[in-house]
C-alpha positions as CSV (number, residue, x, y, z in Angstrom):
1,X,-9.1,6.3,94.0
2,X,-10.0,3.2,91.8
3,X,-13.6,4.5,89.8
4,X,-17.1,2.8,89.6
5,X,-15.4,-0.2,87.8
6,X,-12.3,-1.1,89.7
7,X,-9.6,0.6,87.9
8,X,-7.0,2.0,88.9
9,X,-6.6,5.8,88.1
10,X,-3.5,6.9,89.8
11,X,-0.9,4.5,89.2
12,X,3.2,4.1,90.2
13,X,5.5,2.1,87.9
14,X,9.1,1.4,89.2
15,X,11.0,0.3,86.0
16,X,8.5,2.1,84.1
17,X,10.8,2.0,81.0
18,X,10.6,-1.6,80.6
19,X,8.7,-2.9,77.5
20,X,6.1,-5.0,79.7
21,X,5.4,-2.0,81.7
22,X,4.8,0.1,79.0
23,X,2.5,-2.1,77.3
24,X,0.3,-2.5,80.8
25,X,0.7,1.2,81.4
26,X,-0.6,1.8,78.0
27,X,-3.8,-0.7,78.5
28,X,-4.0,0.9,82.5
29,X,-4.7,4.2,80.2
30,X,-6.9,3.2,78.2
31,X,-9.2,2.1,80.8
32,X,-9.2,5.4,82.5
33,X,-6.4,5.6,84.5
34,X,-5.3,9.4,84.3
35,X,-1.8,10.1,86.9
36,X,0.9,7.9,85.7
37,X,4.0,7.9,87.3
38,X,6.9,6.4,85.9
39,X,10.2,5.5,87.6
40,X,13.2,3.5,86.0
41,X,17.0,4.6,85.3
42,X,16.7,5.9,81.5
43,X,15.2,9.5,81.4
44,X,14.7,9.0,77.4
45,X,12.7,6.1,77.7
46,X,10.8,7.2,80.3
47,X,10.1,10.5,78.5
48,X,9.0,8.1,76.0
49,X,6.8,6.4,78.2
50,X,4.7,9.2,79.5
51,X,4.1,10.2,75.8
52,X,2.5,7.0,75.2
53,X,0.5,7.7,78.3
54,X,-0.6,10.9,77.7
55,X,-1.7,9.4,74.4
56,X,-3.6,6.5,75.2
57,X,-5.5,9.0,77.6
58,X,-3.5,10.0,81.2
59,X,-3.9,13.5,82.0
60,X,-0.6,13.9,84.0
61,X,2.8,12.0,83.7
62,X,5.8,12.5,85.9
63,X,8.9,10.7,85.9
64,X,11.6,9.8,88.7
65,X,15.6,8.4,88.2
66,X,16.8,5.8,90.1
67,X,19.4,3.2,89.7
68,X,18.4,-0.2,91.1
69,X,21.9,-0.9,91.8
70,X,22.3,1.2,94.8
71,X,19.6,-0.6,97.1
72,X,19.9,2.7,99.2
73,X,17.9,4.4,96.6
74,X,14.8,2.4,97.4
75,X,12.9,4.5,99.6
76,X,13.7,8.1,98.1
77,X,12.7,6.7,94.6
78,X,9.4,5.7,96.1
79,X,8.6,8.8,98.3
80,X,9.6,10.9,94.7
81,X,7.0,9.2,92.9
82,X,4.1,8.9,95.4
83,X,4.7,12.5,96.3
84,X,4.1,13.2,92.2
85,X,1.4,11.6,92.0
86,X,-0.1,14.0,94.3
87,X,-3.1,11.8,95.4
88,X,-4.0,8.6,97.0
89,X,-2.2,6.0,95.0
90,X,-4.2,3.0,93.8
91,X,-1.7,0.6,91.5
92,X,2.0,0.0,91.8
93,X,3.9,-2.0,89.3
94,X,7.0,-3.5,90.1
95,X,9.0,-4.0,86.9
96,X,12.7,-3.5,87.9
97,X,14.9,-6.3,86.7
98,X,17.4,-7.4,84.9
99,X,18.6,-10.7,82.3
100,X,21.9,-10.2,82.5
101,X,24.5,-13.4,80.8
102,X,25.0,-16.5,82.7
103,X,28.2,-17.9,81.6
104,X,29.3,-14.5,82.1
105,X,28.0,-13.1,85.3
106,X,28.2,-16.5,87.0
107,X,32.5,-16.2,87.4
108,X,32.5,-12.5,88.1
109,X,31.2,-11.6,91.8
110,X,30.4,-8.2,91.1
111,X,28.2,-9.0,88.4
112,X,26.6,-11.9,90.4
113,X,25.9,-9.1,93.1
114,X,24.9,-6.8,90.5
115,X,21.9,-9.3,89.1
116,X,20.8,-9.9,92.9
117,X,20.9,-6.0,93.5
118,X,18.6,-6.0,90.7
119,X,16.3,-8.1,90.5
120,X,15.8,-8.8,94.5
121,X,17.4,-6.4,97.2
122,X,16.2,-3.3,95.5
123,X,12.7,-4.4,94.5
124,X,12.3,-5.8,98.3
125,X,13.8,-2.3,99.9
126,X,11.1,-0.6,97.2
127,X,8.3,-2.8,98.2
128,X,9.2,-2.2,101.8
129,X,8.1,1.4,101.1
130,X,5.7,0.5,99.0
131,X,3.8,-1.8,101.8
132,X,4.0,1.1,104.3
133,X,2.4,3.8,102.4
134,X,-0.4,1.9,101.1
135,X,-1.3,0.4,104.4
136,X,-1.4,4.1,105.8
137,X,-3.6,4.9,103.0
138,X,-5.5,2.0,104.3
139,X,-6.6,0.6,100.6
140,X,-4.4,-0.3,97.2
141,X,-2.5,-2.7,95.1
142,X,0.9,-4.2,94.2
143,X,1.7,-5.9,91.2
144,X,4.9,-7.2,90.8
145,X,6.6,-8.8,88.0
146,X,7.6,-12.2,88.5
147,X,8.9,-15.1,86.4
148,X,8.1,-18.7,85.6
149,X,11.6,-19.1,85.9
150,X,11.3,-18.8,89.7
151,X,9.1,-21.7,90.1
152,X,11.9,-24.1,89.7
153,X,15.5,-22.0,88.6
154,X,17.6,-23.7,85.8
155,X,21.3,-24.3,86.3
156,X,21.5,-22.7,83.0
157,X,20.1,-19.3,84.5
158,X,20.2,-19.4,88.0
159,X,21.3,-15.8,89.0
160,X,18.5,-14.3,87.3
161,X,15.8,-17.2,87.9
162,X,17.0,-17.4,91.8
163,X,17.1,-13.8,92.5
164,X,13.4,-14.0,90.8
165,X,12.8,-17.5,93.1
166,X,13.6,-15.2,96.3
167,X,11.5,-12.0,95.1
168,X,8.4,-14.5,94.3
169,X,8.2,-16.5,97.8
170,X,8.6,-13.4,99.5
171,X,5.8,-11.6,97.7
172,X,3.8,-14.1,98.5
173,X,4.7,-14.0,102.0
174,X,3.7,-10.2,101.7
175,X,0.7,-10.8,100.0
176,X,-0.4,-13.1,102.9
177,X,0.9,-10.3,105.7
178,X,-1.6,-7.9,103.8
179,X,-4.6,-9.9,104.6
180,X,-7.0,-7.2,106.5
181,X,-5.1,-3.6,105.7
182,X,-7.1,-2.8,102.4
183,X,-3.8,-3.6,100.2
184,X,-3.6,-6.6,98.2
185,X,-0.7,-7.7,95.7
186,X,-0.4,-9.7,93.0
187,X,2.2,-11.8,91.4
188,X,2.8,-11.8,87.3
189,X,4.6,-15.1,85.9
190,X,5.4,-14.3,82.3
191,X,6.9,-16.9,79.8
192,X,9.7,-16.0,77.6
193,X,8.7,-12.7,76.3
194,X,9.9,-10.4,73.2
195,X,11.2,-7.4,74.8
196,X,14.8,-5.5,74.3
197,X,15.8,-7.6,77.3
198,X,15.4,-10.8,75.7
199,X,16.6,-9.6,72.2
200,X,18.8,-12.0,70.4
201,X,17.3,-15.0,72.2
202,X,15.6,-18.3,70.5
203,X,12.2,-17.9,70.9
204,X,11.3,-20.6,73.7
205,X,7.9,-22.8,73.5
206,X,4.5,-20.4,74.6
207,X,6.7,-17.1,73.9
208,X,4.8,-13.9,73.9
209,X,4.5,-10.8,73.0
210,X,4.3,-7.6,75.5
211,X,0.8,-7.2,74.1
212,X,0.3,-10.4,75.1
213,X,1.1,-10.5,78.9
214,X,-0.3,-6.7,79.0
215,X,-3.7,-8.8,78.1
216,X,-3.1,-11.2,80.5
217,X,-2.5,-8.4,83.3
218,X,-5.7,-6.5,82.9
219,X,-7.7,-9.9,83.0
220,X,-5.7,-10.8,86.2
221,X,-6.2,-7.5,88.2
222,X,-9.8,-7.4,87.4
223,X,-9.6,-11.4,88.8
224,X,-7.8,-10.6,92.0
225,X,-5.7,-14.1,91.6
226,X,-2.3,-13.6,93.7
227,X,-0.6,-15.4,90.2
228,X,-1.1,-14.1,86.9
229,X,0.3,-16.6,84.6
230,X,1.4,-15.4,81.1
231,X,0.3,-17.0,78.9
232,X,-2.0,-19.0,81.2
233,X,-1.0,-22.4,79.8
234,X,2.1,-22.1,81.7
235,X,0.3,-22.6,85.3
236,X,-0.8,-26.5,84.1
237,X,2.5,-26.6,82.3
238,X,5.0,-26.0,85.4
239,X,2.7,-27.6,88.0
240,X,4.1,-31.1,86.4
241,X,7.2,-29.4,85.1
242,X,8.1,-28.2,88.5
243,X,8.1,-31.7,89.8
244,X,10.3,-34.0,87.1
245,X,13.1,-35.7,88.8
246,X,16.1,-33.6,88.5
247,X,18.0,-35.5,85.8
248,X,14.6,-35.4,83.6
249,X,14.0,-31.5,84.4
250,X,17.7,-30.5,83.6
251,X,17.5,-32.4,80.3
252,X,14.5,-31.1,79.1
253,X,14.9,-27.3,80.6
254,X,18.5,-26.9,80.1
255,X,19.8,-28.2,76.7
């Protein structure tokens, strides 16, 4: 149950590994959050994880295997980690996803299907789950990461930025459909961050740090906006972006 303040002390992180999810689970800590749960496909770095849990001030950690490219694997990876955590579950993160390489994974079908397995069927199949247990519960919350690339997808990364596009309208869609239970969710749309995922990358203008959009988290869950915007610049930014002619938008996004 979220305390006195609004926090969230028993919380569920599905790619819990990532470097974004880390930094929020480490701020979530920190602000008295104390049953962690964390779910992803690397048992090392999730090990690693719930160290940095237990040290910024969780009381109990668990961790759960899955591999987001076997949709199936959906529900069972979320009944493992709500039955760890033992207790009415107030926070889950969504942080599954993948970058993958464009000019790639744009001429091979398998690792087109991989990147939609990814970053779209298996977070939807999780959230399914999600969505049901909470509203049995009757109360909690759903944060999912996003991307600014979904509000309008480049040519130049359209696997990851439309599998993103699909996972953002229909979590908005959700959100909408949660209207009355007692769950709410949340959307995060980060920049260009510095993570292992985007390693090797040219820094893009407005990029961040984990740190950074961990901030930017915290302040949007104690808002209750249904778009965090990391940094928030970006929201005034893509509202004109989003609507240049195309010849304008692919020159400027995409050389």
């Amino acid at each position: 149950m979220e305390n006195a303040f609004g926090q969230p002390q028993n919380v569920v992180v599905l790619g819990g590994s990532s470097d974004i999810a880390r930094a929020i689970t480490k701020k979530l800590c920190a602000a008295r959050a104390h049953t962690v749960i964390l779910a992803g496909r690397n048992q090392k770095l999730l090990d690693e994880a719930a160290r940095e849990a237990l040290d910024y001030g969780a009381s109990k950690t668990d961790t759960v295997i899955f591999n987001a490219e076997d949709v199936t694997s959906a529900p069972g990876a979320v009944a493992s980690a709500f039955d760890k955590a033992g207790d009415h579950v107030d926070l889950v993160i969504m942080a599954v996803g993948l970058l993958g390489d464009q000019v790639r994974d744009q001429s091979d079908v398998a690792a087109a299907t991989r990147m939609m397995n990814v970053n779209f069927a298996w977070p939807v199949a999780a959230l399914t789950e999600v969505r049901n247990r909470l509203v049995a519960q009757g109360r909690g919350r759903i944060l999912v990461m996003s991307s600014v690339g979904s509000v309008r997808v480049r040519g130049s990364a359209y696997l990851y930025g439309g599998a993103k596009a699909g996972l953002d309208r229909l979590c908005q869609g959700m959100a909408d459909s949660l209207i009355g239970t007692g769950v709410t969710l949340q959307l995060v749309r980060p920049g260009v961050v510095r993570t292992r995922m985007s390693e090797g990358l040219a820094d893009a203008p407005f990029t961040t740090g984990v740190n950074e959009v961990a901030d930017n988290v915290v302040k949007g869950l104690a808002s209750g906006d249904l778009i965090i915007w990391s940094p928030p610049m970006l929201k005034y930014l893509f509202a004109v972006l989003r609507h240049l002619p195309g010849p304008v938008w692919r020159k400027v996004m995409d050389r």
